[in-house]
C-alpha positions, 0 to 999 in steps of 0.5 A, a space after each residue: 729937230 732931233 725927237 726921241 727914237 720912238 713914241 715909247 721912248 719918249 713916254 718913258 721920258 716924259 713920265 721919269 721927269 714929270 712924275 718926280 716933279 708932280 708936285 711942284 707942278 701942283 704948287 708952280 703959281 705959272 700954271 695955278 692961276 691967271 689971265 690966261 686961265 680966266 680967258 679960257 673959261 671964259 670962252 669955255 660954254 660950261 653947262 651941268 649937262 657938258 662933258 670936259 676933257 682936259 688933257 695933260 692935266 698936269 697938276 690939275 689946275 686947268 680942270 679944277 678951274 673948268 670942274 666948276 662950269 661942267 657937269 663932268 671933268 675929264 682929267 687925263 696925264 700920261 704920267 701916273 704920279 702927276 694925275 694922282 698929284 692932280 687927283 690929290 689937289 683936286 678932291 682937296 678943293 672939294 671938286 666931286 665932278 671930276 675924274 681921272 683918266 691915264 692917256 696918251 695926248 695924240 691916242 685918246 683911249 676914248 670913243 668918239 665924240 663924246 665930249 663936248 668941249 677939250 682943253 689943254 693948257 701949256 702942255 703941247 710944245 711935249 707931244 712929238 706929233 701935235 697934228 696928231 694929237 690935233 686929230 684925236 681932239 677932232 675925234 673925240 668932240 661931238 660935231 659943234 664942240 670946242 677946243 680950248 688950246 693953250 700953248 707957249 708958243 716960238 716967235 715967228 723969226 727963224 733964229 729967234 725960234 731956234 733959239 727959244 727951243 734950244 733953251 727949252 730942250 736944255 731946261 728940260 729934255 721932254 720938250 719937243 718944239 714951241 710952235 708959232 702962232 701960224 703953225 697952230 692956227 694952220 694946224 687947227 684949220 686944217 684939221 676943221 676947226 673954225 677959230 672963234 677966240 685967240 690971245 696972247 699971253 706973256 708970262 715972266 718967268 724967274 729963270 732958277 724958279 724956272 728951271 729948279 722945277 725941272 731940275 735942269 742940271 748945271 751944264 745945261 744952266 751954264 748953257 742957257 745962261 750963254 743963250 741969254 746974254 746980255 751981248 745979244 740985243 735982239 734975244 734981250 729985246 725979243 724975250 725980255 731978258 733980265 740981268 743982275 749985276 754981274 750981267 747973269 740972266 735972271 727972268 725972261 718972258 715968253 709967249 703963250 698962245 690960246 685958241 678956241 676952235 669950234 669943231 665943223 
């Protein structure tokens, strides 16, 4: 796996494709609503004297929904105009328990334990170093706190993984790699969290939607398009690739794993 010359590089990136996409991440209906984000605030043991951390926060949807069981909300991007978009939707819900917080997922500009619970939704498959930013979880958790963990997660078969990574790279440059499922409940043992809850997800995805919100450029389209085709029966089977007509890839569906871990 190629990654970006340096951390700061990396940033750079992520904060030049994400912030002139805030608010069609504010408005993408993937991250607003859901199953998924129903089981995670069903795991989420929200009291008014709880403090939250929701890191990545994207378009804010994932601390707006948790704003309603904590006392606090902790809202953290590393990209400006994303939590300002973030900042925007929330106070318009009337949320006034929220705050925001520019950060970096794997260096935490936070003490440690002082939160009681940390969330992260669809976000992780962007940091270089997710062991990293594992650890600074475990940090900043106060002992018996929870870990809410939402990602999209890479089937367990080699070539099926580097296939759906290759197509996420050419969508959108920023993306570093899509675990397996293995690879994160390995990553949360080792790092000393117990595993109380996890479930998958499968979300569809209408691909020009898909890839229109992070303005993926033609070639890489074409190049996606030649990944998901219909002559290619294992990858049909294993995304659940879509075709019109003229056998043009139109949706596919992909996995997303969500954890809750308990800090020992």
């Amino acid at each position: 796996m190629e990654m970006p010359a340096s951390s700061e590089d990396h940033i750079t990136a992520i904060r030049r494709q994400f912030g002139t996409s805030a608010q069609d991440y504010v408005r993408s209906s993937v991250h607003a609503a859901g199953d998924d984000l129903e089981t995670l605030a069903s795991w989420a043991e929200g009291v008014p004297d709880k403090r939250l951390l929701d890191i990545a926060t994207g378009g804010g949807h994932t601390a707006l929904r948790m704003a309603g069981l904590y006392g606090e909300v902790v809202a953290s991007d590393i990209t400006e105009q994303m939590l300002a978009a973030a900042r925007e939707f929330i106070e318009a819900q009337g949320a006034r328990n929220v705050t925001f917080a520019l950060a970096d997922a794997e260096d935490l500009p936070f003490p440690a334990a002082a939160f009681d619970a940390v969330s992260c939704r669809i976000a992780a498959h962007h940091f270089r170093r997710p062991e990293r930013f594992v650890s600074e979880v475990v940090r900043v958790l106060k002992p018996g706190g929870i870990f809410l963990l939402e990602d999209s997660i890479a089937p367990e078969h080699w070539g099926l993984a580097m296939t759906l990574n290759e197509v996420e790279r050419l969508r959108d440059p920023t993306h570093v790699r899509s675990l397996t499922e293995t690879e994160w409940l390995a990553l949360m043992n080792q790092a000393g969290f117990e595993v109380e809850e996890r479930a998958i997800d499968r979300k569809r995805h209408d691909l020009d939607n898909w890839m229109g919100r992070s303005r993926t450029p033609p070639d890489a389209g074409s190049q996606i398009q030649k990944l998901f085709s219909p002559d290619e029966p294992e990858r049909v089977e294993a995304f659940g690739l879509e075709f019109d007509a003229d056998g043009r890839c139109v949706a596919f569906t992909d996995e997303k794993l969500l954890v809750k871990g308990r800090k020992l």
